[in-house]
C-alpha positions in Angstrom: 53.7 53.9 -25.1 53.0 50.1 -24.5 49.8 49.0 -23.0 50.4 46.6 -20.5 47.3 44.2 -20.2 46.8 42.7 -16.5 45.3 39.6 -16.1 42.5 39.6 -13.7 42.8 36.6 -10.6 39.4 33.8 -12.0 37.9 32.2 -8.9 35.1 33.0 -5.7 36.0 35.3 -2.8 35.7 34.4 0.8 32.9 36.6 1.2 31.3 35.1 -2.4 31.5 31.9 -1.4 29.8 32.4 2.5 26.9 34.0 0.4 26.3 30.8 -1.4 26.5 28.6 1.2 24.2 30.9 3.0 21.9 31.0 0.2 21.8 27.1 -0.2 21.0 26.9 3.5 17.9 28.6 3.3 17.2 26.9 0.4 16.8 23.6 2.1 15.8 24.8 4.8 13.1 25.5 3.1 12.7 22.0 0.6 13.2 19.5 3.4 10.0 20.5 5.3 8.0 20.8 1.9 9.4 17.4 1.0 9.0 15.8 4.0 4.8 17.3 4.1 4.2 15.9 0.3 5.7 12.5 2.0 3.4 12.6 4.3 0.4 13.1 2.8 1.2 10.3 0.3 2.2 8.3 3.5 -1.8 9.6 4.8 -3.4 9.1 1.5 -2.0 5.3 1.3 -2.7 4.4 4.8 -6.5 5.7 4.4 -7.3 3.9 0.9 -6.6 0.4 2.4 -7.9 1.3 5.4 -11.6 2.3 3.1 -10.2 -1.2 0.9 -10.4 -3.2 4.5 -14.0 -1.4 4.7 -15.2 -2.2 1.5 -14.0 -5.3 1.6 -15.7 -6.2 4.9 -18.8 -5.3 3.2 -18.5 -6.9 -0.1 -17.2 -10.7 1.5 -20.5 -10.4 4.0 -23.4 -9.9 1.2 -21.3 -12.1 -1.7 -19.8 -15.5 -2.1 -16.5 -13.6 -3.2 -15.2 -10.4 -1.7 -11.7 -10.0 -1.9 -9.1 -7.2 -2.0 -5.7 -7.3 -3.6 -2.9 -5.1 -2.2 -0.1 -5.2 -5.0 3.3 -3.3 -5.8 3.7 -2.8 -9.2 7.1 -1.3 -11.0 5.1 2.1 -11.0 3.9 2.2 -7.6 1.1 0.1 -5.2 -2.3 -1.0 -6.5 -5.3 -2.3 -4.7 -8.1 -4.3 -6.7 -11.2 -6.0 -5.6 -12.5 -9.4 -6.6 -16.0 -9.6 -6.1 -18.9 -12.7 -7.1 -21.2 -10.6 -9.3 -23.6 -13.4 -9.2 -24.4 -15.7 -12.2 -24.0 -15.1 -15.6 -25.4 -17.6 -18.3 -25.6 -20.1 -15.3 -22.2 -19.9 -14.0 -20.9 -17.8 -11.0 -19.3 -14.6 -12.1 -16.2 -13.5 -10.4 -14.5 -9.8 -12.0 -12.0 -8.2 -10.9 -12.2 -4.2 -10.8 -10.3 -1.7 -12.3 -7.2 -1.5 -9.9 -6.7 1.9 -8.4 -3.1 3.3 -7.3 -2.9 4.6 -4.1 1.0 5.1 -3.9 4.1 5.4 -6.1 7.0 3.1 -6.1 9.2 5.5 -3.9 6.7 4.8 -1.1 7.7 1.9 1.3 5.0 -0.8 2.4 5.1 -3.5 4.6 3.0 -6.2 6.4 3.4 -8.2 9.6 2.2 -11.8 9.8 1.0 -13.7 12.6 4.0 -16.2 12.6 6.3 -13.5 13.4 7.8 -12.8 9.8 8.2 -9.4 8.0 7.4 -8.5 4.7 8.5 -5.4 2.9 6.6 -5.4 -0.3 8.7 -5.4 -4.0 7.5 -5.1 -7.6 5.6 -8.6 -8.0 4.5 -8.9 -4.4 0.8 -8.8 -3.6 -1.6 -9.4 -0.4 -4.9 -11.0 -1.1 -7.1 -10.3 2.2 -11.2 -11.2 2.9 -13.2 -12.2 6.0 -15.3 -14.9 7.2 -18.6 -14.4 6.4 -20.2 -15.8 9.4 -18.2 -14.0 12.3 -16.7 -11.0 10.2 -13.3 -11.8 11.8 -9.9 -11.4 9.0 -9.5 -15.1 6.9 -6.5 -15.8 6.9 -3.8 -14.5 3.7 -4.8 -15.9 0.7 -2.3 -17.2 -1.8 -3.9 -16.8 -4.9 -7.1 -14.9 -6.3 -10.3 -17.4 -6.5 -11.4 -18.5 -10.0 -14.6 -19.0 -10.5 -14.2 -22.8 -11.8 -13.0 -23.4 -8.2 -16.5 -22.0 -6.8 -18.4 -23.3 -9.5 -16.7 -27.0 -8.9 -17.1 -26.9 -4.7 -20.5 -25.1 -5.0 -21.7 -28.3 -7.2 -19.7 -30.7 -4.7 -22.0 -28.8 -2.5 -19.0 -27.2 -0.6 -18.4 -24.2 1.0 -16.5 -21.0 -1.4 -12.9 -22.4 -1.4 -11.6 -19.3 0.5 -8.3 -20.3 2.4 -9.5 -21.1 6.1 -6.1 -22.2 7.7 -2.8 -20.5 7.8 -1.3 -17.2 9.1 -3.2 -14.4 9.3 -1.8 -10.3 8.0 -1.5 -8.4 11.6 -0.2 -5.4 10.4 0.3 -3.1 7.2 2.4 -0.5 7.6 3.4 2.5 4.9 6.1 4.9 5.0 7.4 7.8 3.4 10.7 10.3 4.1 10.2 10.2 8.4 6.5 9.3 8.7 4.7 5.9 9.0 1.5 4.6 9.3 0.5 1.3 10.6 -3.2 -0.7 10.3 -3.3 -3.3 13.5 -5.6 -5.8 12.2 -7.6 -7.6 14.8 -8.3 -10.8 13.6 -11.4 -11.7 15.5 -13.4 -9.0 14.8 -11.9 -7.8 11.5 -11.2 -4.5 13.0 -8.4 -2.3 12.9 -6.5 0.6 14.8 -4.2 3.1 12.7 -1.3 4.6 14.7 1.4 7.0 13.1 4.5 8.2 14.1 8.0 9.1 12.5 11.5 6.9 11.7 
């Protein structure tokens, strides 16, 4: 007697295929809330370590000749440094910069507001340089580069004033976002204050 073999039908069912989907569903209904809290606490943690940079910052530019902050993107994510007068070393004024500390990776979106109007999304090479004026604590305007300590060494002999930038536009926002959520820092200029607001895209 022959065997007859019968070939079985390959491929999903109606009913197998609803299961999936199902399944899947869940599944991400599940992720996106998870994703979208580990955003937002990177979007938190940013927003509060320049807001303690602005701080610190405040503090350091009031009791030094130098006290400046450098908010930075970097292929691997943001950076903020400080460049702070450490006072005078073999006779000359001794300006270091300390050991920049990442407060967000790449993925993360931040972006500042300047007092002419323009916006500025932050890329890989992109930096802001903020301090404050020593005499009225108010925001100095963006610097554009980091001050050497030739340049205070030269206007401090020419009995000038620390060559910190004194004219130009001024940072009025900074803003960081992640997934939905933002956070912006208003900076008040005169008073070198500043308000935090969130919200989501």
């Amino acid at each position: 007697m022959e065997k007859t073999h019968k070939m079985s039908d390959k491929g999903f069912t109606l009913v197998e295929l609803i299961v999936v989907v199902a399944i899947f569903t869940i599944l991400l209904g599940i992720a996106v809330p998870s994703l979208n809290s580990i955003l937002g606490f990177r979007v938190n943690r940013a927003a509060n370590s320049i807001a303690s940079a602005l701080d610190r910052t405040k503090i350091e530019a009031s009791s030094r000749l130098v006290g400046e902050m450098k908010l930075e993107k970097r292929a691997d994510g943001y950076y903020i440094s400080y460049y702070l007068d450490r006072g005078k070393v073999g006779g000359a004024s001794h300006v270091t910069e300390d050991d920049p500390e990442k407060i967000a990776p790449a993925r993360t979106e931040i972006s500042y507001t300047s007092s002419d109007g323009s916006s500025h999304v932050m890329a890989a090479g992109d930096s802001l340089i903020l301090t404050y004026d020593r005499a009225t604590g108010g925001f100095l305007p963006i610097q554009s580069t980091v001050i050497s300590q030739e340049e205070i060494l030269n206007d401090l002999k020419a009995g000038k004033d620390v060559p910190l930038q004194k004219t130009g536009t001024y940072c009025t926002s900074i803003t960081v976002s992640g997934g939905q959520r933002y956070k912006t820092l208003s900076l008040i200029k005169e008073t070198g204050k500043y308000s935090i607001t969130a919200g989501w895209n």
